[in-house]
MDTraj code that builds the backbone (N, CA, C; nanometers):
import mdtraj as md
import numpy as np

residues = "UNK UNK UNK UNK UNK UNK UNK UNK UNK UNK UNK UNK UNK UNK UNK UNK UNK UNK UNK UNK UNK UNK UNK UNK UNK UNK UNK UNK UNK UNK UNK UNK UNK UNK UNK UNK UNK UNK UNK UNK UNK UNK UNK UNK UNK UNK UNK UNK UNK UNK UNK UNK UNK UNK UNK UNK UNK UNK UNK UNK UNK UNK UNK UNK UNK UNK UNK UNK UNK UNK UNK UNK UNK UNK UNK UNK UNK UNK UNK UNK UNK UNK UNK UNK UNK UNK UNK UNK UNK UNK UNK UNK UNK UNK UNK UNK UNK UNK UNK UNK UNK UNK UNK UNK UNK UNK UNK UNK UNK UNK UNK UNK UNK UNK UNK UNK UNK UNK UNK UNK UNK UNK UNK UNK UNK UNK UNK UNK UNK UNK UNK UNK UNK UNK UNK UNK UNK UNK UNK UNK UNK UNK UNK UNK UNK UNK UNK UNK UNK UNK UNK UNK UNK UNK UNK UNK UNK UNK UNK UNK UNK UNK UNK UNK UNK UNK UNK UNK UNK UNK UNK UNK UNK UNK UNK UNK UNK UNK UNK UNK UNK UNK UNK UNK UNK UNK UNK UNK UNK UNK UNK UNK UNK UNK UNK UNK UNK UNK UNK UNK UNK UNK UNK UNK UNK UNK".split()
xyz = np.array([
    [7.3171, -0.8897, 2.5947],
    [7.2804, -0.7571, 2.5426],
    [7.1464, -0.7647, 2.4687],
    [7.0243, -0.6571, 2.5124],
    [6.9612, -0.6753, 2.4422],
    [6.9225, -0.6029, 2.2844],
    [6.9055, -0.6840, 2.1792],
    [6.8923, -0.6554, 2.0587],
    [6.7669, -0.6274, 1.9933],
    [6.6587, -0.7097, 2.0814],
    [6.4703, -0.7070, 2.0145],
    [6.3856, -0.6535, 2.0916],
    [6.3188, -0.5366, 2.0580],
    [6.2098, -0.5326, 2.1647],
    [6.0968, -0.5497, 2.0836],
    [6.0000, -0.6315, 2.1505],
    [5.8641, -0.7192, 2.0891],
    [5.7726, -0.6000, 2.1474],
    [5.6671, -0.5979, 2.0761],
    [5.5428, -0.5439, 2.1242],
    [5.4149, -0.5899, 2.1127],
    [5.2952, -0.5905, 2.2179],
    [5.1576, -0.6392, 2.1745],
    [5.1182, -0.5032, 2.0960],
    [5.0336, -0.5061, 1.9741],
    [4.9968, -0.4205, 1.9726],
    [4.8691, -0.3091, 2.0457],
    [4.7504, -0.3951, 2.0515],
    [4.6030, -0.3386, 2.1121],
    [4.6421, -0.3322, 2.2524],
    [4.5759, -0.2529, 2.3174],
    [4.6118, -0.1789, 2.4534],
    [4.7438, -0.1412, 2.4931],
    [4.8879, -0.1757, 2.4079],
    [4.9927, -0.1196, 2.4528],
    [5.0371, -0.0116, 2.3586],
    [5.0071, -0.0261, 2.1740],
    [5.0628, 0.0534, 2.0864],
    [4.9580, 0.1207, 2.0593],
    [4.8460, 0.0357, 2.0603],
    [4.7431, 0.1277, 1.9997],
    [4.6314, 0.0670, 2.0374],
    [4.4975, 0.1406, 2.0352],
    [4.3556, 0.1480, 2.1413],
    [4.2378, 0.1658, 2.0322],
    [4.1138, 0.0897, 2.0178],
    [4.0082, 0.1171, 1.9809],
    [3.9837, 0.2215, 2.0226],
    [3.8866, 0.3361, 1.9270],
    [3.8593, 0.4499, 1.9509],
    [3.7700, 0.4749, 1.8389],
    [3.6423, 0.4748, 1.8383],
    [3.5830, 0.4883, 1.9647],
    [3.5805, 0.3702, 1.9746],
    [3.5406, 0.3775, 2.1437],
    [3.5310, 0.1792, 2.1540],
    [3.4587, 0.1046, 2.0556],
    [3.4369, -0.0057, 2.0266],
    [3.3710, -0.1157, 1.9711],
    [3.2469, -0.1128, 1.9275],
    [3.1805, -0.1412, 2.0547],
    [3.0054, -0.1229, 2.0586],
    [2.9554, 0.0105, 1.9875],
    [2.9824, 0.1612, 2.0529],
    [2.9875, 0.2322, 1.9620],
    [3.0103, 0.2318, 1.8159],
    [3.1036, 0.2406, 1.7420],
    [3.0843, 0.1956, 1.6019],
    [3.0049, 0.1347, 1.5545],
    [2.9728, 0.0163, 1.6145],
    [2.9024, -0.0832, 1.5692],
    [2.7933, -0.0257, 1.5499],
    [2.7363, 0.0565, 1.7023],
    [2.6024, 0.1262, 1.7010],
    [2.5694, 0.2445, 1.5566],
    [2.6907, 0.2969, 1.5107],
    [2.7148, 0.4245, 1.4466],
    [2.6852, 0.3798, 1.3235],
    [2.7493, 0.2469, 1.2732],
    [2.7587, 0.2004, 1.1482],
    [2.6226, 0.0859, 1.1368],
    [2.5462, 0.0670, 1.2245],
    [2.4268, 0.0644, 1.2141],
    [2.3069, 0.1829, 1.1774],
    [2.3424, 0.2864, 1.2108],
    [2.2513, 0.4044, 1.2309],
    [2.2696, 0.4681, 1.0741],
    [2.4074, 0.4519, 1.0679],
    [2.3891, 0.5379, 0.9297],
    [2.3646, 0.4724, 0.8145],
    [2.3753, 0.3112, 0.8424],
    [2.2744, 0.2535, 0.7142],
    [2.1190, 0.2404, 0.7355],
    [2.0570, 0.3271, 0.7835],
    [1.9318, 0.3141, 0.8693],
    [1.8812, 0.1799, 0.9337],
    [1.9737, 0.1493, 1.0311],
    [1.9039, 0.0430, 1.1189],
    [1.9553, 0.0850, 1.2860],
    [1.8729, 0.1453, 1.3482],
    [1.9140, 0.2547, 1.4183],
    [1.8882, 0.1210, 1.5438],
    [1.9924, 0.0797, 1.6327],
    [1.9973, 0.0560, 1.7869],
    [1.9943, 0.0493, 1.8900],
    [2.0099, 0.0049, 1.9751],
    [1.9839, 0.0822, 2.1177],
    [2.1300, 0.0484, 2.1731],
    [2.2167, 0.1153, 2.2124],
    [2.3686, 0.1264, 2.2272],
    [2.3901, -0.0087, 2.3167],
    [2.3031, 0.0062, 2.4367],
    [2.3333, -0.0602, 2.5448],
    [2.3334, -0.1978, 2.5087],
    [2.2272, -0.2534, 2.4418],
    [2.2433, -0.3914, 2.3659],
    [2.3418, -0.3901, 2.3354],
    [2.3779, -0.3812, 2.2134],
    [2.4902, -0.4014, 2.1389],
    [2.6317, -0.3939, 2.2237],
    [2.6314, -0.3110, 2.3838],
    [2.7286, -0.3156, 2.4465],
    [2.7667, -0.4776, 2.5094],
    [2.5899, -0.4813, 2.5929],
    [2.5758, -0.6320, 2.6283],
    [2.6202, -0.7126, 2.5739],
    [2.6195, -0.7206, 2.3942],
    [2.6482, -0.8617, 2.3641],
    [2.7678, -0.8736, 2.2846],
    [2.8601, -0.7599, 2.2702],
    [3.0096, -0.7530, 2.2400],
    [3.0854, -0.8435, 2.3069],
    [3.0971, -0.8289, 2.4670],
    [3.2070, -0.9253, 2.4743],
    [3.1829, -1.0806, 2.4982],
    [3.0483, -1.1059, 2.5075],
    [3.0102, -1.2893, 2.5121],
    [3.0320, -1.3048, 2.3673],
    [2.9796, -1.2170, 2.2426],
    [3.0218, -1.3099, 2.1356],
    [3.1529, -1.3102, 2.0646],
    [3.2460, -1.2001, 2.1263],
    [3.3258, -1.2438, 2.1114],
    [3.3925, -1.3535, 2.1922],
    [3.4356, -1.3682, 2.3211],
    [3.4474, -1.5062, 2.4250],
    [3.3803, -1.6378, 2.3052],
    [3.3023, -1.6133, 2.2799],
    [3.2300, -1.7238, 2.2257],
    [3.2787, -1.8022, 2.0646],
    [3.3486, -1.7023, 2.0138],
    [3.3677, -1.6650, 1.8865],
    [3.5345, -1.7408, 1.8837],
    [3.5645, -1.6730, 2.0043],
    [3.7147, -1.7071, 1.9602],
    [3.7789, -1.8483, 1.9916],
    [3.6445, -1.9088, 2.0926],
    [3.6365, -2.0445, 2.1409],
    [3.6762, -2.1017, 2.0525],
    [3.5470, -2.0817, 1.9386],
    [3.4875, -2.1692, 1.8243],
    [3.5800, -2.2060, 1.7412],
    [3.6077, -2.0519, 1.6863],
    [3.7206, -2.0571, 1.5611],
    [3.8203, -1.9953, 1.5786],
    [3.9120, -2.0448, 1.6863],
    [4.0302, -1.9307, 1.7322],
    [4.1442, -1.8855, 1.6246],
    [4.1761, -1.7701, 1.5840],
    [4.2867, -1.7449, 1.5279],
    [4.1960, -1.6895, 1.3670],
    [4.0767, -1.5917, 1.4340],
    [4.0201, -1.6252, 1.3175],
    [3.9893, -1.7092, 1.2387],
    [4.0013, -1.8493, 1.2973],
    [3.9036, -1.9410, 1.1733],
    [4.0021, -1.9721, 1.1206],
    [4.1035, -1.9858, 1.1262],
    [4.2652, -2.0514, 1.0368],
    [4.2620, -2.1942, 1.0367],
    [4.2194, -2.2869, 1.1142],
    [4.2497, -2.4149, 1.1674],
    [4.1176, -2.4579, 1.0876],
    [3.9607, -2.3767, 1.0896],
    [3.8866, -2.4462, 0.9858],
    [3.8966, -2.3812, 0.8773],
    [4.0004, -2.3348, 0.8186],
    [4.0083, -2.3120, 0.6347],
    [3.8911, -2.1619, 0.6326],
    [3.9122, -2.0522, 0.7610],
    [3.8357, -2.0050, 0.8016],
    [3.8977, -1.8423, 0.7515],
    [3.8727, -1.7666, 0.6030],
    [3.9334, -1.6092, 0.5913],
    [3.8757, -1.5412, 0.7292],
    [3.9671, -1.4370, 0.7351],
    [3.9643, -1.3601, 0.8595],
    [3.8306, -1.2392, 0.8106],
    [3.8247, -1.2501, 0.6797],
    [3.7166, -1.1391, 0.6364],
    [3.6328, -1.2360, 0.7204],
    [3.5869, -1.3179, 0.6450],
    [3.4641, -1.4424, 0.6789],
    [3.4477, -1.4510, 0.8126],
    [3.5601, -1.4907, 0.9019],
    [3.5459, -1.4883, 1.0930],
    [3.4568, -1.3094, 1.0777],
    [3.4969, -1.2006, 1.0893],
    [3.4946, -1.1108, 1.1228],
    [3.3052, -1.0684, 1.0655],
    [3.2492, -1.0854, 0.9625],
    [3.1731, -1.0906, 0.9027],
    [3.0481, -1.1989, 0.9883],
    [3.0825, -1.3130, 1.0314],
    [2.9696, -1.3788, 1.1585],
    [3.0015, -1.3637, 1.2964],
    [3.1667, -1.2843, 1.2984],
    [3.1287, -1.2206, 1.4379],
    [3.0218, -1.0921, 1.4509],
    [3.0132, -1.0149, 1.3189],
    [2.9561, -0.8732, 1.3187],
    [2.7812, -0.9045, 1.3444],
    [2.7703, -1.0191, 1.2629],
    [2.6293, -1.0521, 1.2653],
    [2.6070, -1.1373, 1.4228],
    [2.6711, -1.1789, 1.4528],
    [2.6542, -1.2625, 1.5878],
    [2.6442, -1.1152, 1.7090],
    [2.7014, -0.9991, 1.6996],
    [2.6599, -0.9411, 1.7769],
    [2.5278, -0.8930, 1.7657],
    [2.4482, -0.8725, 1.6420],
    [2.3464, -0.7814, 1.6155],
    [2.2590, -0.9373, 1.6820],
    [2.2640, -1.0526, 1.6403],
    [2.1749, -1.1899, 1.6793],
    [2.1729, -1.1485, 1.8446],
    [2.2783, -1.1631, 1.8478],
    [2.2579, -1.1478, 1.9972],
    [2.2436, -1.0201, 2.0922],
    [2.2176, -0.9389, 2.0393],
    [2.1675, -0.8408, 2.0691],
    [2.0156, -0.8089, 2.0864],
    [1.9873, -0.9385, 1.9829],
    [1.7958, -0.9061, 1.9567],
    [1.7668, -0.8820, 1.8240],
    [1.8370, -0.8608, 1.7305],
    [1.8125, -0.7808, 1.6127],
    [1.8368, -0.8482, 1.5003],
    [1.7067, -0.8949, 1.4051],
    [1.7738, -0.9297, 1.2830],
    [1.7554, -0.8382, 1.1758],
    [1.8892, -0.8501, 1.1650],
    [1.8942, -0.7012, 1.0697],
    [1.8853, -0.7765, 0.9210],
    [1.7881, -0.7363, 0.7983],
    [1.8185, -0.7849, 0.6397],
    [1.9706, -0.7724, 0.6037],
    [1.9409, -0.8916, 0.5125],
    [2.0711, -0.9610, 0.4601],
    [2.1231, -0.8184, 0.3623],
    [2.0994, -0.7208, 0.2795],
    [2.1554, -0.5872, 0.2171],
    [2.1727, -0.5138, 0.3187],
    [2.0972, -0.4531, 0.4321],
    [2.2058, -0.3629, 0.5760],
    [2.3075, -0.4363, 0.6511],
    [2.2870, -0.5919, 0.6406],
    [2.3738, -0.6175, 0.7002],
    [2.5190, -0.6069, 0.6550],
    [2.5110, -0.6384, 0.5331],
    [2.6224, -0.6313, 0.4158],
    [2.6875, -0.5444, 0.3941],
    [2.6292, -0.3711, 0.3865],
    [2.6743, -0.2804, 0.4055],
    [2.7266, -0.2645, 0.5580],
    [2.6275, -0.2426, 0.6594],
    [2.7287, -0.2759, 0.8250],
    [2.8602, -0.3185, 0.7952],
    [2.8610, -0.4720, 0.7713],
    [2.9856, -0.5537, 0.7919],
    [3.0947, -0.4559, 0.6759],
    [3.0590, -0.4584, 0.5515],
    [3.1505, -0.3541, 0.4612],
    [3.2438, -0.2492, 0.4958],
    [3.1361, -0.1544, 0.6093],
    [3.1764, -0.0004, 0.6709],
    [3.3052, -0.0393, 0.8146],
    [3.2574, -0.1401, 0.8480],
    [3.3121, -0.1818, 0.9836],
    [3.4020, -0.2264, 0.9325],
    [3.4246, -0.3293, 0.8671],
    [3.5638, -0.4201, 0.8120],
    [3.6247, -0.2918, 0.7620],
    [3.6251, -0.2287, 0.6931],
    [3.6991, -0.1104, 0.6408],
    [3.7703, -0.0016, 0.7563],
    [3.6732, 0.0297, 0.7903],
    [3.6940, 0.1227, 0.9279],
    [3.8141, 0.0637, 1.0135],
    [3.8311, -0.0963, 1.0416],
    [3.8720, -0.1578, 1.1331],
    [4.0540, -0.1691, 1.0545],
    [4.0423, -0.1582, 0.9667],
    [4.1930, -0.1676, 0.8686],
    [4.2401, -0.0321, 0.8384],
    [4.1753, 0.0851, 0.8949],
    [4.2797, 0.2452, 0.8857],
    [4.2512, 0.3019, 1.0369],
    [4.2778, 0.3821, 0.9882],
    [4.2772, 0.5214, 1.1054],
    [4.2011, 0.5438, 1.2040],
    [4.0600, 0.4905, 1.1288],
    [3.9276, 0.5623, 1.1410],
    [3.8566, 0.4663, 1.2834],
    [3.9595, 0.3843, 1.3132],
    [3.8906, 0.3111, 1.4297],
    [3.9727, 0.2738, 1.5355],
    [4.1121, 0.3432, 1.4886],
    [4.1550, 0.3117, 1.6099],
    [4.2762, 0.4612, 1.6355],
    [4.3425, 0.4419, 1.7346],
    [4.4310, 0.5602, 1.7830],
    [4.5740, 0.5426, 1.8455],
    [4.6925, 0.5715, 1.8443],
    [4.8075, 0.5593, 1.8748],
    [4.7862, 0.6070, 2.0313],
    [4.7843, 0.5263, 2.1379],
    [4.8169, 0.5691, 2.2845],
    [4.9582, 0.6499, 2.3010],
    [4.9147, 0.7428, 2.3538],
    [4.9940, 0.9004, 2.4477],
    [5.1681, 0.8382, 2.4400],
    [5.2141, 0.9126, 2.3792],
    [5.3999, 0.9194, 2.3675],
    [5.4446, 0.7837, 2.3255],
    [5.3549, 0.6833, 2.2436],
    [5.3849, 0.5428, 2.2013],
    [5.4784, 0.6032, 2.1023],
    [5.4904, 0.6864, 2.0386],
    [5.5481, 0.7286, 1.8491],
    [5.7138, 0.8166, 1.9372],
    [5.7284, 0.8849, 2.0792],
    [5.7825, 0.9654, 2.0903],
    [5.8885, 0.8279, 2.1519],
    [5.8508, 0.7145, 2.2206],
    [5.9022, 0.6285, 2.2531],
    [5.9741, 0.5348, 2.1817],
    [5.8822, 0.5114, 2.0595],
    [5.9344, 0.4139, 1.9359],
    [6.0848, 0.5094, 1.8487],
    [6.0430, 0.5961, 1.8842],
    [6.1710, 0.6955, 1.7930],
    [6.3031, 0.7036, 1.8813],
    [6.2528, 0.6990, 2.0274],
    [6.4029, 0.7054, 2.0525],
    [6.4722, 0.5403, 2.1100],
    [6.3631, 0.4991, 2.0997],
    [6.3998, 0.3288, 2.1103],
    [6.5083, 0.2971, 1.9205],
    [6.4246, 0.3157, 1.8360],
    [6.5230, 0.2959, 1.6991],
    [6.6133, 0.3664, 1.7021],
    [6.6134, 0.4764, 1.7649],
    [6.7617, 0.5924, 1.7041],
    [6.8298, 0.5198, 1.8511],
    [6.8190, 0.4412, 1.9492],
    [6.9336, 0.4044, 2.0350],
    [6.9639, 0.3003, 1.9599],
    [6.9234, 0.1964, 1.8485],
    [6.9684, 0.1255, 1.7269],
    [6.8924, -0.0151, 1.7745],
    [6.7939, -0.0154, 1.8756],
    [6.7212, -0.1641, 1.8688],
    [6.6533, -0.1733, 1.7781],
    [6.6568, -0.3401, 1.7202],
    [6.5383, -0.3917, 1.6338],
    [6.3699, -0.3792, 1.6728],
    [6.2669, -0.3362, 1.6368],
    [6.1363, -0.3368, 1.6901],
    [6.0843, -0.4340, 1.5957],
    [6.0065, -0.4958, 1.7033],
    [5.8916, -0.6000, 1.6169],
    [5.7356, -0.5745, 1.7211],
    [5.6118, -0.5993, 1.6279],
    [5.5047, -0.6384, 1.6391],
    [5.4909, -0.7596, 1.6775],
    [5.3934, -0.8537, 1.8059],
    [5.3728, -0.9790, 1.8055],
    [5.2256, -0.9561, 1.8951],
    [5.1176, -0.9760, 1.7859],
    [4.9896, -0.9621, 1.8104],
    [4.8818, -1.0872, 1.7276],
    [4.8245, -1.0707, 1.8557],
    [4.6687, -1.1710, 1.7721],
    [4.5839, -1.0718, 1.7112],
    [4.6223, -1.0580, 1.6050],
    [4.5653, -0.9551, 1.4892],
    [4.5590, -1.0444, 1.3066],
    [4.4473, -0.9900, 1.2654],
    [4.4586, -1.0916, 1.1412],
    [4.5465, -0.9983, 1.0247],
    [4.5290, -0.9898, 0.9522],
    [4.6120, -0.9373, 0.8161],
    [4.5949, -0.8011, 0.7574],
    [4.5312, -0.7065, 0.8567],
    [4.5293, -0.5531, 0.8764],
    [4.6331, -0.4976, 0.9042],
    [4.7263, -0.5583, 0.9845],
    [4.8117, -0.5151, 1.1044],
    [4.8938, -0.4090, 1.0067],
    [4.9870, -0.4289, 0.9172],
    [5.0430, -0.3150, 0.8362],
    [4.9458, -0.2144, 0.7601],
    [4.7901, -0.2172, 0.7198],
    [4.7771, -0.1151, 0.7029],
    [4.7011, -0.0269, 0.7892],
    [4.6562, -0.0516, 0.9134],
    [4.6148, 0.0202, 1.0452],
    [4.7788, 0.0418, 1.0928],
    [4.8784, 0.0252, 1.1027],
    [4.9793, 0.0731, 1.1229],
    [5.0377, 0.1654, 1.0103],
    [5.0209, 0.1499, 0.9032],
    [5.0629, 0.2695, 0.8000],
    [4.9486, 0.4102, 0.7982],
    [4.8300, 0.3575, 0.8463],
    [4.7331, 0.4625, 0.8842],
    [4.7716, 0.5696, 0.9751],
    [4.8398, 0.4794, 1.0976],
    [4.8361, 0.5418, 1.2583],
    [4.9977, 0.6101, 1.2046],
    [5.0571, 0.5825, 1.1032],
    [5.2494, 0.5954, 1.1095],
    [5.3037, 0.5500, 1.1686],
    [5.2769, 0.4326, 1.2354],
    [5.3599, 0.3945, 1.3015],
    [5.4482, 0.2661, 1.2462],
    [5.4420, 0.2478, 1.0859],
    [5.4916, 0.1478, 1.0225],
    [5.6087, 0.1759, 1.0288],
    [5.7001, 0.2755, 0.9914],
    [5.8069, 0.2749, 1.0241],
    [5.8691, 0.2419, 1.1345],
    [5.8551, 0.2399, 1.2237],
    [5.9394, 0.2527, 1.3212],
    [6.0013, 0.0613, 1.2861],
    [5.9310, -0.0205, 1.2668],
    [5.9365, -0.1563, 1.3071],
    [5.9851, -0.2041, 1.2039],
    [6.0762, -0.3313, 1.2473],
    [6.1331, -0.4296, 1.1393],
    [6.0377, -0.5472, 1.1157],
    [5.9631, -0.5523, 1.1819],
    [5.8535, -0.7013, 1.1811],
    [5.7484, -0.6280, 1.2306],
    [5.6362, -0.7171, 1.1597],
    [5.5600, -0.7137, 1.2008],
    [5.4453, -0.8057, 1.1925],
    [5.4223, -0.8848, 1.3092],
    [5.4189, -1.0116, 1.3098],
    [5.2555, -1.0401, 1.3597],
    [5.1435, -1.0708, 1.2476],
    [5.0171, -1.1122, 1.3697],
    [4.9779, -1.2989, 1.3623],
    [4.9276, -1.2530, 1.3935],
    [4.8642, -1.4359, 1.4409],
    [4.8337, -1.5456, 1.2869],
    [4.7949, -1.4408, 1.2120],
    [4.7416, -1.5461, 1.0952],
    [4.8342, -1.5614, 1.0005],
    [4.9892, -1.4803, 0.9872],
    [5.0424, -1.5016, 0.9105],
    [5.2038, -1.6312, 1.0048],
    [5.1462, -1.5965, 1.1316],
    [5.2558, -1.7103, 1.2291],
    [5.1982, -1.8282, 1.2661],
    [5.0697, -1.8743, 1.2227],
    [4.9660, -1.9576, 1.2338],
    [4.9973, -1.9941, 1.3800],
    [4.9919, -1.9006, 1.4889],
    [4.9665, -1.9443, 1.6220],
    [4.9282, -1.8031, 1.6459],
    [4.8580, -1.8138, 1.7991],
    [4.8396, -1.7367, 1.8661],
    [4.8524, -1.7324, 2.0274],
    [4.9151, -1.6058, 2.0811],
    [4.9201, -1.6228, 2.2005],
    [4.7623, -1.6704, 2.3122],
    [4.8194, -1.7155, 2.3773],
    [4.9545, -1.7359, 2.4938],
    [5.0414, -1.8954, 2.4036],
    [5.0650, -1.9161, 2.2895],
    [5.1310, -2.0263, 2.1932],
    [5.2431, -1.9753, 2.2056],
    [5.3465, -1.9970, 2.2428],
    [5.4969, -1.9521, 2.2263],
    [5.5327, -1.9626, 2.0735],
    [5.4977, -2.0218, 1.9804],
    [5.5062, -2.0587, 1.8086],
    [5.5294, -1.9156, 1.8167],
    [5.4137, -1.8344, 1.8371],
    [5.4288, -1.6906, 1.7595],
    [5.5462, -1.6246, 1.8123],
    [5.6468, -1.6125, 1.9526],
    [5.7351, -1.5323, 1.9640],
    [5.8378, -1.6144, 1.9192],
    [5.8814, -1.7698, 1.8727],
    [5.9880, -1.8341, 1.8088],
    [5.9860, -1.8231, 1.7011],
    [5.8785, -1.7666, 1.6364],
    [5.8569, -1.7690, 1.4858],
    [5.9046, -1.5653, 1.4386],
    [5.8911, -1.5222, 1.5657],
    [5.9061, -1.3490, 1.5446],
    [6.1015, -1.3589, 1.5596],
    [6.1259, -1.4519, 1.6418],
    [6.3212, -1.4560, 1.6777],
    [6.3879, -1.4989, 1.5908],
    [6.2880, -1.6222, 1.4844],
    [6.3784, -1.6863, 1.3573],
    [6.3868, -1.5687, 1.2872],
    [6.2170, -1.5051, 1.2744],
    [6.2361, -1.4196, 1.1432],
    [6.3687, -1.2730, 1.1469],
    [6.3788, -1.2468, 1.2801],
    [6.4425, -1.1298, 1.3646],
    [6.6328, -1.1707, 1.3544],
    [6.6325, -1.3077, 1.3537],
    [6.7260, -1.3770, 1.4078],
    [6.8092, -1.3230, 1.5114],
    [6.7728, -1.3379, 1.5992],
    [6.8331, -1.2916, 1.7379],
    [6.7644, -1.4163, 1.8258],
    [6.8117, -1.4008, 1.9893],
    [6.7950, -1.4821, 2.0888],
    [6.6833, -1.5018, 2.1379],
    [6.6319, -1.6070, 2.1675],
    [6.5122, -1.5564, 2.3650],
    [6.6390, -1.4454, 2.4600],
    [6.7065, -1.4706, 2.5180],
    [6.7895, -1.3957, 2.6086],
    [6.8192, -1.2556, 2.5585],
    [6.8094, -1.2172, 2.4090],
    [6.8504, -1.0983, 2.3818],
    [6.7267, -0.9806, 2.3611],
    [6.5647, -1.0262, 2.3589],
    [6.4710, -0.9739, 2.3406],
    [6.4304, -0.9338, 2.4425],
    [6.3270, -0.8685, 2.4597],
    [6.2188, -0.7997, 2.5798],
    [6.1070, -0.7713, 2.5194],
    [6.0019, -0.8251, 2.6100],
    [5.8645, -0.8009, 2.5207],
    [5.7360, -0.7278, 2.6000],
    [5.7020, -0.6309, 2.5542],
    [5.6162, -0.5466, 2.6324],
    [5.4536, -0.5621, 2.5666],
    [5.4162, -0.6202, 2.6516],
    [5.2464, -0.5889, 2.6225],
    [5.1729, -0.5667, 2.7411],
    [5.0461, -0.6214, 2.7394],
    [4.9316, -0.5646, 2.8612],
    [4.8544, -0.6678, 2.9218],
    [4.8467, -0.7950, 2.8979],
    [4.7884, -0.9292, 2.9384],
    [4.9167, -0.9958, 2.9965],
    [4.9159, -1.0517, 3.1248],
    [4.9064, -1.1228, 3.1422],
    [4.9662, -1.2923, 3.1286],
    [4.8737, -1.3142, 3.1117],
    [4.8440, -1.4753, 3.0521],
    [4.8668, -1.5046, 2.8560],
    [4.8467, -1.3590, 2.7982],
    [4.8696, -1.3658, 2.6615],
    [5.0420, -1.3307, 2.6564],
    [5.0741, -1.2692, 2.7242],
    [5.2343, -1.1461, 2.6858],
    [5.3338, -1.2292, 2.8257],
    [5.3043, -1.2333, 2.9309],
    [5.4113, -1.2260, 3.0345],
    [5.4873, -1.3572, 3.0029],
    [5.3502, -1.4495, 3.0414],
    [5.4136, -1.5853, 3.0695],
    [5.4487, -1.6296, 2.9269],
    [5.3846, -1.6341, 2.8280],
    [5.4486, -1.7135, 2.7094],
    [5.5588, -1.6541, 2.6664],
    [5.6021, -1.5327, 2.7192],
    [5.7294, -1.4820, 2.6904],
    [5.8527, -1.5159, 2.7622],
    [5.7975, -1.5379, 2.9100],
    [5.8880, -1.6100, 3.0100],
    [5.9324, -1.6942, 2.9883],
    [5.8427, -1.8111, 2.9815],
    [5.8533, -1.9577, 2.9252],
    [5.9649, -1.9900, 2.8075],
    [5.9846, -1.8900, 2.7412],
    [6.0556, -1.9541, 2.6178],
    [6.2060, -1.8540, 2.6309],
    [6.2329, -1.8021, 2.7641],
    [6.3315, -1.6966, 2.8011],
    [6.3960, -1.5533, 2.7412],
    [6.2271, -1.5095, 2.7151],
    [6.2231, -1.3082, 2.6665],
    [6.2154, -1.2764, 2.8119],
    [6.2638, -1.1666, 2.8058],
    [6.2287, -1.0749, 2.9502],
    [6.0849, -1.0201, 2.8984],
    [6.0010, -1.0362, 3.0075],
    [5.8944, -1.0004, 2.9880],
    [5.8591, -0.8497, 3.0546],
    [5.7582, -0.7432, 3.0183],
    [5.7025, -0.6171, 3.0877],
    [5.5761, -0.6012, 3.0142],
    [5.5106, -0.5701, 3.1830],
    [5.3029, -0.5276, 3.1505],
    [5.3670, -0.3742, 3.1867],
])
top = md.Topology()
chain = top.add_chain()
for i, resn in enumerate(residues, 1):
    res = top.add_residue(resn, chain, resSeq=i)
    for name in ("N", "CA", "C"):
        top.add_atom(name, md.element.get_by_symbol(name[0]), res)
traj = md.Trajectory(xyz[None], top)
């Protein structure tokens, strides 16, 4: 019988909005250091790829705060974009963005996720969170409302693993105490959600 349903959060519960690059571009402009969008699109996803190589899990493994990761990823996009922006706009940038990135204001609850979560709890399953997310995750979820619905809520830096690591969904079943066989875990990757959920015997769904 199943008792847990797991969730990724980004692309299944909830979606950047506006995308990424945008902001970035926005929260450049309004501290007057005005961009050219398309750069800043270009070099979003190599530095991140690059970023998460380096210091995966946010920077946990080198004694690495997730402010601090997030703060030379912000500047690693503007570097690589072309742009050195002064050390006071940059400061403010990274300030507006880190903030933005922990409420409302940057991201959005995807279409009937809240109408789904309600009748998933009132049929009496446990809900949990299991995301590579650093230590925002409850208050961008108390932003969006969607804190209630869930009994856990579980990201990467407080389970010191990250997917595709099975640690993080054995560490979401101790805290849950329930089975592998009694959970189901829905996210949107792949290689992050299917298989490490398989592997350790959750029913998995993309």
């Amino acid at each position: 019988k199943i008792k847990l349903l797991t969730f990724d959060a980004v692309n299944t519960l909830i979606k950047v909005s506006p995308c990424p690059f945008k902001q970035y571009y926005e929260a450049a402009k309004q501290n007057g250091y005005p961009v050219a969008i398309e750069k800043i699109s270009e070099a979003y996803g190599p530095t991140w790829k690059t970023l998460k190589l380096k210091y995966p899990n946010y920077g946990l493994n080198q004694g690495i705060k997730s402010r601090q990761w997030w703060e030379m990823f912000i500047k690693n996009v503007f570097d690589e974009a072309g742009y050195t922006v002064p050390d006071d706009l940059m400061c403010k940038i990274v300030n507006q963005l880190y903030h933005n990135f922990g409420t409302n204001q940057s991201w959005k609850v995807i279409n009937d996720v809240k109408k789904m979560l309600n009748d998933l709890k009132n049929a009496g399953f446990k809900l949990a969170v299991v995301s590579n997310f650093d230590e925002r995750l409850p208050s961008v979820f108390k932003a969006l409302n969607l804190y209630q619905y869930f009994d856990l809520l579980v990201n990467s830096r407080i389970a010191k693993s990250e997917k595709p690591d099975t640690k993080i969904f054995l560490y979401t079943l101790e805290l849950a105490n329930v089975r592998p066989e009694e959970t189901v875990h829905i996210g949107d990757d792949y290689c992050e959600d299917f298989i490490p959920a398989q592997q350790i015997g959750i029913q998995p769904y993309l």
